[in-house]
C-alpha angles and dihedrals in degrees: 000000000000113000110224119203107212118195107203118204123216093029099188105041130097094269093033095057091039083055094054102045082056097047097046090048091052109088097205089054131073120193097246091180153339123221136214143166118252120267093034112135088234104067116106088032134103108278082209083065094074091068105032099263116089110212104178099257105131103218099243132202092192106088109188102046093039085058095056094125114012122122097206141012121216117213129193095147131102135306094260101046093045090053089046083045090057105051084061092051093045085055107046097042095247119142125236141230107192127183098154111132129196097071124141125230090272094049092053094056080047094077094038092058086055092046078072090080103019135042116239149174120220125185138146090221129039097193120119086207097047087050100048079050093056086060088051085062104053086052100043085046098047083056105038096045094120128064090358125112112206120213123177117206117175131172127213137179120270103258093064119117109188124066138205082052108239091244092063093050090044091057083044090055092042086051098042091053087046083062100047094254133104115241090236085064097053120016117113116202105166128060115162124148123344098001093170115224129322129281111234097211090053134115108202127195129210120194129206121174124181151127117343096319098150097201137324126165129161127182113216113210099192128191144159101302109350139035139192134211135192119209141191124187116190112209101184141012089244101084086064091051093049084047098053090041085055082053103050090058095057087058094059102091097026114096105187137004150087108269126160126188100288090068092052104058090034097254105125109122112253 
């Protein structure tokens, strides 16, 4: 069996903690390193620490000489530290899991540029089940293009900054594909006052945030008479971690290329 040594970003944060525990409890995985940002009180500690169980692995805010070593680095930061993150990476030759949400369009092609080099998987959402629901999508929407109206309305906790959550554009942009548009064509983000009435080639999106709700969405297909809606509830944050863990295998014997998740778990479309 083939050691990976997995590097974990944001160390100390919700996801970060979630992603060691998992990688410390998978036999075929060793904690290469945990990232912070300088400054954090963290650094210079056991990352083990962070879940009650130290394991050796110093948190480090030197990115490029904490990463000697490491096959992949898992990402779940912000925008601008993956993208720092990257650059390293790039550099270095270590491949990327990034589910990290929030980027522009440069800084998209960003990480394609760098796909170049390194192989990577990119997704706005790490969850085997959000992913099979993705699927889900493409069918429903390839059958109910005519007379339904599609609404996505998805619920995050309160400490979340960007909206809508990468996940719900993601699902628009699996529906609107599965029409023949693009999302930026037809998405509608914004109702306030006198709206008029609805645009029937629309996809509109709907944001709660609140409390410590980990992750709900759930795309409305509405008609004359009947709807249906798919739905997908996160319970824990550990479903992301297994997801991106799944991920980081895959990139084990790829050298180079762009993946998400749905080439992970064999679900692209021939």
């Amino acid at each position: 069996m083939t050691t990976m040594n997995v590097a974990v970003a944001g160390s100390s944060g919700r996801m970060g903690r979630m992603l060691i525990e998992t990688v410390l409890s998978g036999p075929d995985l060793r904690l290469g390193a945990a990232l912070e940002q300088a400054g954090h009180p963290q650094v210079g500690k056991d990352a083990g620490e962070l879940i009650g169980s130290p394991c050796g692995v110093v948190v480090a805010d030197r990115v490029e000489p904490a990463l000697q070593g490491c096959h992949v680095l898992i990402d779940f930061t912000r925008p601008e530290g993956t993208l720092s993150h990257l650059a390293v990476c790039r550099r270095l030759g270590i491949k990327m899991v990034i589910g990290t949400t929030g980027f522009d369009d440069e800084q998209k092609k960003s990480i394609a540029a760098a796909a170049r080099d390194i192989a990577i998987v990119f997704a706005p959402n790490m969850s085997v089940g959000v992913n099979v629901t993705f699927k889900l999508l493409e069918v429903a929407a390839k059958a109910l293009r005519d007379g339904y109206d599609v609404e996505i309305v998805e619920a995050h906790h309160r400490h979340k900054v960007d909206a809508p959550s990468g996940t719900a554009l993601k699902m628009g942009e699996v529906v609107a594909t599965a029409l023949g548009r693009t999302l930026a064509e037809c998405a509608a983000y914004d109702r306030h006052g006198v709206t008029g009435e609805r645009r029937n080639d629309t996809i509109g999106f709907a944001t709660v945030r609140g409390g410590d709700i980990v992750g709900d969405h759930t795309v409305l297909f509405a008609g004359i008479g009947e709807r249906i809606e798919i739905t997908h509830r996160s319970a824990s944050r550990a479903t992301y971690a297994q997801g991106a863990i799944r991920a980081a295998r895959f990139l084990l014997d790829k050298k180079d290329g762009l993946f998400d998740m749905q080439d992970v778990l064999g679900l692209k479309s021939p």
